[in-house]
LUMBA-851379 format. One record per residue (C-alpha): x, y, z. Coordinates in nm, 3 decimals, padded with zeros to 5 digits. Each point is the difference from the previous one (the first is absolute). Last residue first. Layout:
// residues N
        c1        c2        c3
         X         Y         Z
...
***
This chain:
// residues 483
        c1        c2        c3
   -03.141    07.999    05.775
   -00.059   -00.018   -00.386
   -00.379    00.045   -00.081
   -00.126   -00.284   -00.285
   -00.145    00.063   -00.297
   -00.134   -00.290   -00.201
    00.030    00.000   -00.424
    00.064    00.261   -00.236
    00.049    00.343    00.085
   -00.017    00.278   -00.235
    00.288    00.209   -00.079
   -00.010    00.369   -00.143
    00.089    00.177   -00.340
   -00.293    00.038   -00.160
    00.056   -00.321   -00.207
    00.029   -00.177    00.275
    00.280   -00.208    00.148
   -00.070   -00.317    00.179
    00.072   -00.103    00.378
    00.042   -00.300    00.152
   -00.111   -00.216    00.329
    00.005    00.313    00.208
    00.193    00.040    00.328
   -00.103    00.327    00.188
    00.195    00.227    00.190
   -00.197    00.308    00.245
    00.134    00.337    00.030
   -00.275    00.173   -00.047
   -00.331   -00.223    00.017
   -00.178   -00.157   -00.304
   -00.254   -00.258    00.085
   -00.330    00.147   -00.145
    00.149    00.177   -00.296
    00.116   -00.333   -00.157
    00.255    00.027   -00.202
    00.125    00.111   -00.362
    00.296    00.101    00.009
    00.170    00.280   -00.077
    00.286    00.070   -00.189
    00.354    00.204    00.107
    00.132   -00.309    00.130
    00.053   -00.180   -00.387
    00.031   -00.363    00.093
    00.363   -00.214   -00.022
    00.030   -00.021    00.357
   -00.273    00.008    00.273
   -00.135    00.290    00.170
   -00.288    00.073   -00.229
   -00.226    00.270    00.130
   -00.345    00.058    00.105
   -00.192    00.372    00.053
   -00.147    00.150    00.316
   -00.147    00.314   -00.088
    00.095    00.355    00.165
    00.251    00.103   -00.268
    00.235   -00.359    00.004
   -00.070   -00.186    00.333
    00.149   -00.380   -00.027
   -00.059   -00.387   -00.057
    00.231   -00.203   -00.059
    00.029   -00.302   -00.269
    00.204   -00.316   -00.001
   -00.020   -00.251   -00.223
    00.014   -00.408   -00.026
    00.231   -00.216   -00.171
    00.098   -00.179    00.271
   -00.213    00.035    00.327
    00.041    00.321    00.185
    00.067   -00.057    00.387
   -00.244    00.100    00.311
   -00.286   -00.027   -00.192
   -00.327    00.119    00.093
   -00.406   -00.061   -00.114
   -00.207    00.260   -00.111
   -00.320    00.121    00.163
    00.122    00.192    00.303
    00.108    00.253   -00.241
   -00.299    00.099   -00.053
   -00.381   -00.060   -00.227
    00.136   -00.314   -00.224
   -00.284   -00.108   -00.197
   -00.199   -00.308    00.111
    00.123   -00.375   -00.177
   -00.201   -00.351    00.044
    00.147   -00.297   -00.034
   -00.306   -00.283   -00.050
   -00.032   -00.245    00.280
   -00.378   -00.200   -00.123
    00.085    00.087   -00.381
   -00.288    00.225   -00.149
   -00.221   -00.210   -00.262
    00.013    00.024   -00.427
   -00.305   -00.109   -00.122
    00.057   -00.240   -00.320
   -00.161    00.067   -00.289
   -00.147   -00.299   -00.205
    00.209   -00.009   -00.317
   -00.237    00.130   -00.287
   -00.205   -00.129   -00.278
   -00.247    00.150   -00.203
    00.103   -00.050   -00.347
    00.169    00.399    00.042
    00.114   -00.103    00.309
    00.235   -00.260   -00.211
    00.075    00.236   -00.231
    00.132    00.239    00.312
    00.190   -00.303    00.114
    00.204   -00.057   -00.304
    00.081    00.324   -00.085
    00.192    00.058    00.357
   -00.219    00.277    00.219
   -00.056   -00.272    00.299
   -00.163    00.287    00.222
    00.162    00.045    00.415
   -00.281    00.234    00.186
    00.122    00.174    00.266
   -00.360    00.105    00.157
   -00.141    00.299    00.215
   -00.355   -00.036   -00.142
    00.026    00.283   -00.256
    00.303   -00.281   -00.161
    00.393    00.108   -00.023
    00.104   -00.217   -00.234
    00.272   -00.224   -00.145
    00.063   -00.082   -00.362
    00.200   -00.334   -00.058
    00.253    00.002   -00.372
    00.312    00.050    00.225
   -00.102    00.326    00.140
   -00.306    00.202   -00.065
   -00.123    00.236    00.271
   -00.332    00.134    00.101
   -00.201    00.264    00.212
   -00.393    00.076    00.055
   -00.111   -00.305   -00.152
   -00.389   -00.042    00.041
   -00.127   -00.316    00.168
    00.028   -00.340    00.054
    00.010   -00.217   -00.264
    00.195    00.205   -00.179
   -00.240   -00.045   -00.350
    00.218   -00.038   -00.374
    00.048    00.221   -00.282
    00.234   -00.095   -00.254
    00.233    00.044   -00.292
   -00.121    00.389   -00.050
    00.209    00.173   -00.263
    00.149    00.328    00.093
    00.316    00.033   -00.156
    00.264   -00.173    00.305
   -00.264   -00.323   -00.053
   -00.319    00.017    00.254
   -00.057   -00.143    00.344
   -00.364   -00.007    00.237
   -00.097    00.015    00.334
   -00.386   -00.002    00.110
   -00.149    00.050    00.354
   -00.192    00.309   -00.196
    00.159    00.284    00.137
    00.296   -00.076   -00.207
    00.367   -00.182   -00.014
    00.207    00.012   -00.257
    00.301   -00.142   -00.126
    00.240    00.074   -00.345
    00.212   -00.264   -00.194
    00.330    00.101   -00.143
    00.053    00.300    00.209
    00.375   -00.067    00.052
   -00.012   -00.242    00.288
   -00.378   -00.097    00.023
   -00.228    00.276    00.070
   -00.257    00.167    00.294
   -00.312    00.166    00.015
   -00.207    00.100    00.301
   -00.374    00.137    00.100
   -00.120    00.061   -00.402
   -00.399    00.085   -00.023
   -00.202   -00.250   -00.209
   -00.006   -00.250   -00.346
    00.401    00.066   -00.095
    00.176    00.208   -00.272
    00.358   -00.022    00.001
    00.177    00.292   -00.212
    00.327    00.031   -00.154
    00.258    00.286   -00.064
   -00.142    00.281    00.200
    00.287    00.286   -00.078
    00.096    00.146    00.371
    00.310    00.111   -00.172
    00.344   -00.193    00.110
   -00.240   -00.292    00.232
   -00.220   -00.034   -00.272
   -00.318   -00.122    00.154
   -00.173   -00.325   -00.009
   -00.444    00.077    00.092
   -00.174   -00.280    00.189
   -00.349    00.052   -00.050
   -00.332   -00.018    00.182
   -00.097    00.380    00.004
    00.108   -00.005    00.400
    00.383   -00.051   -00.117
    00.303   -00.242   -00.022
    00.282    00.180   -00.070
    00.329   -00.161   -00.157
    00.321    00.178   -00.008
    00.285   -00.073   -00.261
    00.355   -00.021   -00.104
    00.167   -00.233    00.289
   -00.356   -00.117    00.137
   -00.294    00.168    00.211
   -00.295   -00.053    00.167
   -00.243    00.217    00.101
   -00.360   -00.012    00.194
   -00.301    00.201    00.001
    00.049    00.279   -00.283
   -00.327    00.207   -00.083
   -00.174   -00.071   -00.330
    00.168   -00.030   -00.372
    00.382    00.148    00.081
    00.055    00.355   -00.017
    00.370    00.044   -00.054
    00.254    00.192    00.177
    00.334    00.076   -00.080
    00.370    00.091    00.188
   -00.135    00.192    00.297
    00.329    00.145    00.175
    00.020   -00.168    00.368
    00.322    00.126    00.084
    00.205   -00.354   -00.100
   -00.242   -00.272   -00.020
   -00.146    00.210   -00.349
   -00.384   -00.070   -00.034
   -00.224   -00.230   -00.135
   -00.389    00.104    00.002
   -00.236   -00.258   -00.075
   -00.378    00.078   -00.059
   -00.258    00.191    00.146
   -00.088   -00.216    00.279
    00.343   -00.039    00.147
    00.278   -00.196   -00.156
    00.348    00.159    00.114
    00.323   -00.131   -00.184
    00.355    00.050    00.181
    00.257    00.065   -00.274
    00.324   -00.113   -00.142
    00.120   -00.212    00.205
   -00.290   -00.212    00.146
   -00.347    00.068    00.165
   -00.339   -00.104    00.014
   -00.253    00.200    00.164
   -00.381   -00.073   -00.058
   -00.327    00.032    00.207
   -00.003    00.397    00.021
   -00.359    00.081    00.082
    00.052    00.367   -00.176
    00.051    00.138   -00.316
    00.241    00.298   -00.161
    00.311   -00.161    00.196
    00.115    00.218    00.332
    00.329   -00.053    00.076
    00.276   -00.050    00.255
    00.364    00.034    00.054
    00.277   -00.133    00.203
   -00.136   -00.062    00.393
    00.213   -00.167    00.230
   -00.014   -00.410    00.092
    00.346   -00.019    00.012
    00.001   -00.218   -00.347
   -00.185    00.289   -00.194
   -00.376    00.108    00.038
   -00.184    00.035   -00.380
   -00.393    00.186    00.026
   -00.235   -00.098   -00.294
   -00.341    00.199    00.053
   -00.326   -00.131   -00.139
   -00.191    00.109    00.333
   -00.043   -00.333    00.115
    00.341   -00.037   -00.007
    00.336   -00.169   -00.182
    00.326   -00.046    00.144
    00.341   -00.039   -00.106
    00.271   -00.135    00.237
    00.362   -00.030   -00.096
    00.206   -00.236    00.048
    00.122   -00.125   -00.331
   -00.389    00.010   -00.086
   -00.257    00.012    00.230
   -00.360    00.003   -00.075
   -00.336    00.050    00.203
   -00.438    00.023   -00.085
   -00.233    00.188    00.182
    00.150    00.165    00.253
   -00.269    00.334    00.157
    00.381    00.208    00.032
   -00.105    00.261    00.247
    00.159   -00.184    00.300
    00.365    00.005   -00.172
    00.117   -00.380   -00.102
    00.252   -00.166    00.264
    00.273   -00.189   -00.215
    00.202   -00.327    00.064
   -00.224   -00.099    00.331
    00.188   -00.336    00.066
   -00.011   -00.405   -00.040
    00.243   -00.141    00.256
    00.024   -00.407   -00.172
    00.127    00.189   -00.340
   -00.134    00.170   -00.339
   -00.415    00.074    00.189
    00.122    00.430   -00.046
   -00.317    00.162    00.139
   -00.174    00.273   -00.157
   -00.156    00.232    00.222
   -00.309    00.242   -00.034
   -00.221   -00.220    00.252
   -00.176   -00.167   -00.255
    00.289   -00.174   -00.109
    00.237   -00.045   -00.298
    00.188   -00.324    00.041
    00.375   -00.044   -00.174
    00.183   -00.272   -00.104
    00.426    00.053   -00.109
    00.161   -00.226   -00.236
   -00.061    00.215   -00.282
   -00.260    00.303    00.106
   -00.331   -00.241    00.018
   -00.320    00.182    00.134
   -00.300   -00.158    00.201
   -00.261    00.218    00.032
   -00.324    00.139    00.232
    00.097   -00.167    00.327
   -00.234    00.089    00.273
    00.160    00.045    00.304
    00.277   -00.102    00.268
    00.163   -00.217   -00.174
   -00.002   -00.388    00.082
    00.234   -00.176   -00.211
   -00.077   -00.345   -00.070
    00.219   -00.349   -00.106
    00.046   -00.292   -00.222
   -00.347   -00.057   -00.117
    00.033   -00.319   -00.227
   -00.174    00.120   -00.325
    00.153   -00.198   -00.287
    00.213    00.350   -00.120
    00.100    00.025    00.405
   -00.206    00.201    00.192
    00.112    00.358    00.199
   -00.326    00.204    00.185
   -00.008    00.318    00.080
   -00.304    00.097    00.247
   -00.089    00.339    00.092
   -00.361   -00.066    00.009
   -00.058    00.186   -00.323
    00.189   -00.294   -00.224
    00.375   -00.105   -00.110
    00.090   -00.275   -00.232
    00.349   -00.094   -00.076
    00.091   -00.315   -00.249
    00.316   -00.109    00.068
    00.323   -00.182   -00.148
    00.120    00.176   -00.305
   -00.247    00.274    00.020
   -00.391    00.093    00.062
   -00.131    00.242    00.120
   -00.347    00.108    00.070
   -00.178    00.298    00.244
   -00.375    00.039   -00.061
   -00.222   -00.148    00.275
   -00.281   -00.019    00.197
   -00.024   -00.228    00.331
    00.059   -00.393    00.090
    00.340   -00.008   -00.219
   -00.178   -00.331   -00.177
    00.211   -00.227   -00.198
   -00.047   -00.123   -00.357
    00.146   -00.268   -00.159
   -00.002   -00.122   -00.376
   -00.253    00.199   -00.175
   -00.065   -00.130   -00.313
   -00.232    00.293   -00.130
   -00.366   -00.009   -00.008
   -00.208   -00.078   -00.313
   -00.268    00.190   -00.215
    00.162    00.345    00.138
   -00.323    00.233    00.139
    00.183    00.023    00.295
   -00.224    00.054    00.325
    00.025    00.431    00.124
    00.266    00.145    00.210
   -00.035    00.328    00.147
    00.307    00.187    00.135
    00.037    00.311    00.233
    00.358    00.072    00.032
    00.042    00.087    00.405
    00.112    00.352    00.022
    00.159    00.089    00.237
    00.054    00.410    00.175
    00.206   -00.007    00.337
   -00.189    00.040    00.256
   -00.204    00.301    00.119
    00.195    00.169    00.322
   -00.213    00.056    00.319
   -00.069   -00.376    00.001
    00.279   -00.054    00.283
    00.096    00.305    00.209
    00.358    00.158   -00.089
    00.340    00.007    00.194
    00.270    00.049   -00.264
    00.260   -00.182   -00.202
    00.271    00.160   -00.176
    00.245   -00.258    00.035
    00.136    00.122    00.299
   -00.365   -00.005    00.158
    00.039   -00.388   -00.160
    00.338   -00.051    00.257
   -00.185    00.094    00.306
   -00.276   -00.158   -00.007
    00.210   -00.323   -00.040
    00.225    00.150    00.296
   -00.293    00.072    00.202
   -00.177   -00.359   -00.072
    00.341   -00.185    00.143
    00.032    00.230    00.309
   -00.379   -00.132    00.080
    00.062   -00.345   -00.070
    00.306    00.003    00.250
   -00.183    00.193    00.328
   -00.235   -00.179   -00.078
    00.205   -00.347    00.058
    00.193   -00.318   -00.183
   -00.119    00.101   -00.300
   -00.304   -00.107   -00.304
    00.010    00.114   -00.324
   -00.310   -00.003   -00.227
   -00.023    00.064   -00.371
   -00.258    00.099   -00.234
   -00.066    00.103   -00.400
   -00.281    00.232   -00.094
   -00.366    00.032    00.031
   -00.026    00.263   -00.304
   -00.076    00.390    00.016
    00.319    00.104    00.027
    00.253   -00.201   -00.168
    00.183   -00.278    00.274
    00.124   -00.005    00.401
   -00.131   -00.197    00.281
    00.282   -00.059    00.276
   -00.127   -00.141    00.307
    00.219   -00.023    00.305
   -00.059   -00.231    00.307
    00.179    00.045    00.352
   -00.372    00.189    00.142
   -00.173    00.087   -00.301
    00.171    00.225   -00.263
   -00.137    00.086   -00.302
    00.245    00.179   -00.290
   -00.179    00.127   -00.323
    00.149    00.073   -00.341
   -00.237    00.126   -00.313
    00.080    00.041   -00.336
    00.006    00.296   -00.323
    00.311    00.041   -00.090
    00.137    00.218   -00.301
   -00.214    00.205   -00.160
   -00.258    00.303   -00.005
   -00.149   -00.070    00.263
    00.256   -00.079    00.231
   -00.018   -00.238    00.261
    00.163   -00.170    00.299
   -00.221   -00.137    00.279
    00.050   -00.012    00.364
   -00.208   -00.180    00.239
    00.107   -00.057    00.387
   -00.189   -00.277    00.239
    00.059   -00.004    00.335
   -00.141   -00.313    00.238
   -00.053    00.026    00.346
    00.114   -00.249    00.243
   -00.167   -00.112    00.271
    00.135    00.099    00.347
    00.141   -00.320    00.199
   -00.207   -00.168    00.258
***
């Protein structure tokens, strides 16, 4: 009878309280099999299991995994000794519309938990909720494919081409290609409310009503403390990144962090949109306030029935959105005017977008809600009559995407397909940075690339790459490692 075989289990987490990581990795090893669980303190995590040809195997396997996070910084610890990174779940109530007719809604699918992420471009709408889930749908509601993060996903942000997921777990994930990617790790003290990234760069807002800005590697640039705190808003664009809190909106300068103006806006800021010369802040004291975006001026004012959760506008700010605590959305000319105030259907709208005369939201019920918002529909829900909404249903095989947690995860080439690039990885001052190695590029910038995969000396083959304004690349498309 052969001696049973015991199993070893070593924890190690890496943490610093004031910043930087704050996550758990811990190797099991039973007999040939070897369980990785690894993830932000305090939550379940993300798993996987290797299985080889003997002990003796499995065993050399977990050292050098151990091995390579002490390294890293990791160190042995005892689970639940450290307290979790801080979230905060926005707490939401949403009352029956008061509207005298619901809106034409024209599909609606059901994320099966709470959510708040929306975008919507040229050919998909993106919803994410707090189970993790990212969803992808075409503008008629087909769901074309999933991405399973590991935890709760409290935005969606738009940079250009590029789609990124803010997370419970202080990451934000770049969803741009079929190997989505931790872009940026947020420091463990940062309570994230609300994300934006602009040209690259990362700009976060807190519980605490502080705005903190992380550059393209992921490394801290400046940070500040606004005068209020519960920081719902950050918007961002050349000129300034603007801060809505619950004392106002602050903007200040992207460059150093120098406050430009603040303005006290009529109740505490909840949500923000903005537009080429304008922000828009939807607030608690049931208004939607338009501010200057040189001075802070307010230039128009949207008075609805109850408590602002999102806003939104068609291209230029001709027509404004908003969604309240009531189940109720309504739209007003660029000066103020309301045209019409109609019921969701279905709850509260806690995020929107307006694109190609449909408004889509983010329902307190976890729903991507599709609204007919062409003239002629809305006066024919104003008689009372509406499209019956169809309920969007998952596809029986639907591609589903995980992040990319090592080098094990991408896929090799042995040649580089036309028109490709090649980028290398290598050790400049203790950090591992990436290079182009291909013709016509500058090789003195970085770029952009997933932290999780990077090893010295390593090639990759990237689809393209695309200059920054910061003067960096960002990929575009798969990434591939060449053999």
């Amino acid at each position: 009878m052969s001696a049973a075989v015991s199993t070893e289990t070593t924890y190690l987490e890496l943490s610093q309280d004031g910043g930087g990581a704050h996550k758990f990795y811990e190797v099991t090893v039973d007999g040939q099999v070897v369980t990785v669980r690894y993830g932000r303190i305090g939550a379940a995590g993300q798993t996987q299991t290797s299985t080889f040809a003997t002990v003796e195997k499995a065993r050399a396997a977990a050292a050098r995994k151990v091995g390579e996070k002490v390294r890293k910084g990791y160190a042995p610890a005892v689970p639940g000794q450290r307290a979790p990174r801080a979230v905060t779940r926005r707490q939401v109530a949403s009352a029956p519309s008061t509207a005298r007719a619901v809106a034409p809604v024209l599909w609606r699918f059901r994320t099966g938990s709470a959510a708040f992420g929306i975008h919507v471009d040229d050919d998909r709408c993106w919803v994410g909720n707090q189970a993790g889930d990212v969803y992808t749908l075409d503008h008629d509601g087909a769901v074309l494919a999933r991405f399973n993060l590991p935890d709760g996903v409290k935005c969606l942000v738009a940079d250009d081409f590029w789609i990124y997921a803010g997370c419970d777990d202080g990451r934000v994930y770049d969803l741009s290609s079929k190997l989505p990617f931790a872009a940026y790790d947020i420091s463990a003290d940062v309570d994230i409310f609300w994300l934006d990234i602009h040209e690259g760069v990362l700009n976060v807002s807190d519980r605490a009503g502080r705005l903190t800005v992380i550059d393209h590697e992921d490394e801290h640039q400046w940070a500040r403390r606004s005068q209020g705190e519960h920081a719902w808003m950050v918007r961002a664009d050349d000129r300034a990144v603007y801060h809505g809190h619950h004392r106002g909106v602050t903007a200040y300068a992207p460059e150093g962090g120098g406050e430009l103006w603040h303005t006290q806006t009529r109740g505490a800021v909840l949500f923000g949109w903005q537009e080429d010369t304008a922000v828009y802040a939807g607030t608690a004291h049931r208004v939607v306030q338009r501010l200057s975006k040189d001075d802070g001026r307010i230039e128009a004012t949207y008075a609805c029935d109850s408590p602002v959760y999102s806003c939104a506008t068609s291209p230029g700010g001709r027509f404004v959105f908003a969604g309240d605590s009531a189940s109720s959305v309504y739209c007003f000319d660029r000066n103020g005017t309301r045209l019409w105030k109609l019921g969701t259907g279905g709850g509260s709208a806690l995020s929107m977008q307006y694109r190609d005369e449909r408004l889509y939201l983010v329902t307190t019920d976890g729903s991507l809600v599709c609204v007919d918002a062409s003239e002629a529909a809305i006066e024919a829900a104003q008689r009372g009559s509406v499209p019956v909404a169809r309920d969007v249903k998952l596809a029986a095989a639907l591609p589903t995407y995980a992040p990319a947690t090592a080098a094990a995860s991408v896929a090799t080439v042995v040649d580089v397909p036309a028109g490709s690039v090649v980028v290398e990885c290598v050790r400049e001052s203790g950090r591992l940075r990436v290079h182009v190695v291909s013709e016509g590029y500058e090789p003195s910038w970085n770029v952009q690339f997933p932290r999780a995969i990077r090893e010295p000396g390593a090639r990759y083959v990237v689809d393209a790459l695309h200059a920054a304004a910061g003067g960096f690349y960002r990929v575009r498309g798969d990434i591939r490692r060449l053999r």
